[in-house]
N, C-alpha and C positions, 0 to 999 in steps of 0.2 A: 657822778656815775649812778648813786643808787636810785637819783631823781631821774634820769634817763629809762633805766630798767622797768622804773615805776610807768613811765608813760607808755612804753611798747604795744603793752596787753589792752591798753587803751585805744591802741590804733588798729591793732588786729582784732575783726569782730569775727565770731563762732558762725558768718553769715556766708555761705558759699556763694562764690559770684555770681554762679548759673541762673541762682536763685532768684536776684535783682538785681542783677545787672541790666543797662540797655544797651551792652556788646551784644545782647542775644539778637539783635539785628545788624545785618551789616552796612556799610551806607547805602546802597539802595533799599534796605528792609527788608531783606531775605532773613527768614528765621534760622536760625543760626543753632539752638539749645532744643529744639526737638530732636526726642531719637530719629524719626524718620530723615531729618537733613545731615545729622550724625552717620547716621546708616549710608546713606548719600554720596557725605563728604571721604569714606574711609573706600569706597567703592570706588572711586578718582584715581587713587593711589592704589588697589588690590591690597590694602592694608588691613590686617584684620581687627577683630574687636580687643580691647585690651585686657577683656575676660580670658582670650588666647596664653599671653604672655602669663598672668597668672596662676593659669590652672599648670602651667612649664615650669612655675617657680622663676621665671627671669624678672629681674625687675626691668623697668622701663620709662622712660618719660619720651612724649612727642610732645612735637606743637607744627598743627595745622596751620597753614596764612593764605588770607584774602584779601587780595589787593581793594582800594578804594574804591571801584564799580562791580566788586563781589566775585570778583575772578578768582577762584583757588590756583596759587599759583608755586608753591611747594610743602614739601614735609618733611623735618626733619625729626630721628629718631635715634635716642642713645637706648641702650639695653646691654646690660648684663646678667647672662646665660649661666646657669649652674656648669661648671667644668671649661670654661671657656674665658676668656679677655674680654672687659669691654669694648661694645663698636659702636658707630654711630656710620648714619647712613644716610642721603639725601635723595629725594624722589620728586621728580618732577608729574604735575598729573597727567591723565591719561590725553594726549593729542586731540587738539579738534580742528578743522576745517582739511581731512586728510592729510597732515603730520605725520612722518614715522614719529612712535612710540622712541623716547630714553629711555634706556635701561641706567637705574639707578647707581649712585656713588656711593661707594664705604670706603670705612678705614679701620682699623683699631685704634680704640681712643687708650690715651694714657689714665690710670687707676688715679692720678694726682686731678684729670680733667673732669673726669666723674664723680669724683669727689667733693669736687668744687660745682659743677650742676647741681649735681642733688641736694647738697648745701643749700643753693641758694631758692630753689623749689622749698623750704620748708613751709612758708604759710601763703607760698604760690595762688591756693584756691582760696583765702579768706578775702573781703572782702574791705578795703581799709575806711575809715571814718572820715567823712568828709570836711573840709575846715571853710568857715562861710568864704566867700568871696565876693569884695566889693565890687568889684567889674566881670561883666559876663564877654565869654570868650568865645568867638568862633571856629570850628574846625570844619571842613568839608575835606569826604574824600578821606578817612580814616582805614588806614589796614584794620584787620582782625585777627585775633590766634586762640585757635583752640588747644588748651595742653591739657594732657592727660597724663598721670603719673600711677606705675605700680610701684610699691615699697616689699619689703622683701617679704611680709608679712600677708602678701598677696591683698592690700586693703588699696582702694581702685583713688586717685584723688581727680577732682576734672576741676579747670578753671577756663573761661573765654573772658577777653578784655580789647576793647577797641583802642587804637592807636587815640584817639582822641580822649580818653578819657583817664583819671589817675586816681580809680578807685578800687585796683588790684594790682597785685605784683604781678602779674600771668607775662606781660611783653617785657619786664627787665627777665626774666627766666628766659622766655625763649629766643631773647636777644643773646640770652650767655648760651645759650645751644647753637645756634650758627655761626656762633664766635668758635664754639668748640668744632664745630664740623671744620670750618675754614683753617686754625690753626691741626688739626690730622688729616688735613690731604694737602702736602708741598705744592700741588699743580693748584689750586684755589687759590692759596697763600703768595702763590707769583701775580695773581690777577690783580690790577691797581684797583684798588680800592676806590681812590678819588675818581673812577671812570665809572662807578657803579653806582646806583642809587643808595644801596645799602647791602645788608648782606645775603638777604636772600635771594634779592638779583642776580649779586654776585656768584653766591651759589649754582645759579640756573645757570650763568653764565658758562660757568664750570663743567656742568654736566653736560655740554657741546662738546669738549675736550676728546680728544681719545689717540690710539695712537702713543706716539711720545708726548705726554700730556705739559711737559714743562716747555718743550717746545713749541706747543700747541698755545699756550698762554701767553710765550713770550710773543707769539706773533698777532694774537690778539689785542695784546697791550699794543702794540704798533698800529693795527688796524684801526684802532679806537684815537686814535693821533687826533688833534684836536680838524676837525674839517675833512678831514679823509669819507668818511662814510655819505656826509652831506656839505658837498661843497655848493654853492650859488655863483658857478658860472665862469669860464676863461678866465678871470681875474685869480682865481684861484691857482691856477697854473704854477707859479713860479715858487708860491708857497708849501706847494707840495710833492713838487719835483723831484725831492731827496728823496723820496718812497718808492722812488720806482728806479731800477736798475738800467746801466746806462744802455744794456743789450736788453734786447727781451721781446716777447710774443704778446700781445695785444690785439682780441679779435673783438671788438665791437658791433652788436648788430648796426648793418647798414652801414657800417664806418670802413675804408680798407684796413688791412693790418697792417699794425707799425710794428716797426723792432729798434725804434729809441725813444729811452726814458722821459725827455721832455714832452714829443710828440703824445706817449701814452697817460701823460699828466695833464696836457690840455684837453683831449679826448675823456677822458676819464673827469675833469674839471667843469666840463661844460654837458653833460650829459647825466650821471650820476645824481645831482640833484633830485632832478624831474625821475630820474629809473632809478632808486636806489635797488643796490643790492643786499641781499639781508641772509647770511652765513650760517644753516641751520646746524651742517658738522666742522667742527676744526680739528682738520685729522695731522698728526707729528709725523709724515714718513721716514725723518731722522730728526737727529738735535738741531739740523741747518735747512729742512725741508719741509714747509706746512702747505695744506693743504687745504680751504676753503671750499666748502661744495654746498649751494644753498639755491637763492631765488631772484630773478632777476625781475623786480617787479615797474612795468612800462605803466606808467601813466599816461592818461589823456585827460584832455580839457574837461572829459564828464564823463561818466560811468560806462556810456554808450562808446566813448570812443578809445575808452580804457584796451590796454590787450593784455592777452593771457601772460602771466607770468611765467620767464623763463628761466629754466635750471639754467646754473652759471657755475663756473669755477675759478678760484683767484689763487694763484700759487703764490708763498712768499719763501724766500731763498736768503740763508747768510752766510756771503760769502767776501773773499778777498779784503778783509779787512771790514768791510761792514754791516750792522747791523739788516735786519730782517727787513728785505727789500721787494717789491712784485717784480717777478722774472717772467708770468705769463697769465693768459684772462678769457676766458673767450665762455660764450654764451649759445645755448639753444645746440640748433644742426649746423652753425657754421665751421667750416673747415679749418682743420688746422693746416698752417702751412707746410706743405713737405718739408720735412731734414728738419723743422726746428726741432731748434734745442734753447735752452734757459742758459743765460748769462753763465752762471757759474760753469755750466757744460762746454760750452764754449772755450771759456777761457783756461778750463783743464786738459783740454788736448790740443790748444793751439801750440803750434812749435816754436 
């Protein structure tokens, strides 16, 4: 043990990452450790400087992430406020190619979660000793995370580290920060894991939510069914057939409408592929009523013959004993049929 203790201070050098790190690029080599991309990256998010939080007295830790072709693609932030409970909060950045805007996720985190952050943030920003290595390793396509940390003593701490590299602690820290976000919001914590890349996917994944949000996830987890979102064609049919209820409203462009399940699973099998659809809110209208409103986006053979994307909506429904099933679908200005109604509707007032 005391041989242990002795080596630590050996691996932790008084050398701040920022300093010499080459996380200060991200994989394409955007500079990353100037104030001005700093300034930049906080502006994304409407988040302010963490000279804010200090001059307030809250302490705080974030960590910034940039996916592998330098996309900021969220932020997460615990803080605790003089007179107040720990919270933590997830922020997706600000929309591009005209996106509605997320409004961000909180929670209050637990005094045992923060505690255990902060903990492990202690030498977050130093920078560790590197040990030779006989074989050189390649990584492309590396995430990035900027953490910034206030301590109660308002003293500012900053560390960046690239997913590819293992000479600072800065990504096990903010890997224990979206651990801690995912476990203080139950509607995150429903979303499968194994469907996500990791957890700040998951996290974004999350902030779609809304509504009944545990509903909202559980019908997600279904949508994510393995081949549902991208099937390759009729063959697909019979495989997927249990997703769809045996009544129900299916309007596909150019297709007539059906109102059974097998019918809207070859349809949806053989089309889907080439059009996927991609579900930008997942709205709960009850614990057994979700509600999918996103893009229907038409491919063609080449860009010229490509067509506009159209808004679409996918109902899923659980009823009569089974799990979260699509009871109706329809896309763009196609009509709906008169008098329909959704499986479950149906089968509640038949006599």
């Amino acid at each position: 043990m005391k041989a242990m203790l002795t080596a630590i201070p050996a691996l932790l050098l008084a050398v701040p990452v920022l300093a010499q790190s080459p996380s200060c690029r991200d994989d394409p080599t955007q500079p990353r450790c100037v104030a001005e991309a700093e300034k930049a990256q906080r502006a994304l998010y409407d988040a302010p400087p963490a000279e804010d939080y200090a001059r307030q007295k809250t302490r705080m830790v974030r960590a910034f992430f940039v996916d592998g072709y330098g996309h900021d693609v969220g932020l997460v932030t615990l803080w605790y406020a003089p007179a107040a409970e720990p919270r933590v909060a997830w922020r997706m950045p600000k929309p591009r190619n005209g996106e509605d805007a997320m409004a961000p996720i909180d929670a209050t985190l637990t005094l045992s979660a923060w505690r255990e952050v902060t903990a492990a943030g202690t030498y977050f920003d130093r920078a560790l000793a590197q040990l030779p290595q006989k074989e050189r390793s390649i990584c492309l396509h590396g995430w990035t995370t900027r953490v910034e940390m206030v301590e109660a003593d308002g003293k500012i701490r900053r560390g960046i580290q690239s997913g590819c590299g293992d000479d600072a602690l800065v990504w096990p820290l903010a890997r224990r920060m979206t651990a801690a976000a995912i476990a203080a919001m139950p509607a995150c914590a429903l979303l499968d894991a194994e469907k996500t890349r990791n957890d700040i996917t998951r996290l974004n994944k999350c902030n779609r939510l809304s509504g009944d949000r545990a509903a909202a996830a559980e019908a997600t987890n279904v949508y994510d069914a393995p081949w549902f979102a991208n099937p390759r064609g009729e063959d697909f049919t019979r495989a997927l057939t249990y997703l769809f209820a045996e009544q129900l409203d299916v309007a596909w462009p150019g297709e007539p409408v059906v109102t059974d399940g097998e019918a809207a699973a070859r349809i949806w099998s053989r089309h889907v592929g080439d059009a996927p659809f991609f579900p930008h809110v997942i709205f709960g209208e009850t614990a057994d009523r979700v509600r999918m409103d996103g893009m229907l986006v038409m491919r063609g053979a080449s860009a010229q013959t490509a067509r506009e994307p159209l808004p679409a909506t996918l109902i899923w429904e659980r009823c009569n004993g089974f799990g979260f099933r699509v009871t109706r679908f329809w896309a763009g200005t196609t009509p709906l049929r008169p008098g329909a109604e959704t499986s479950c509707s149906r089968r509640s007032i038949a006599p």
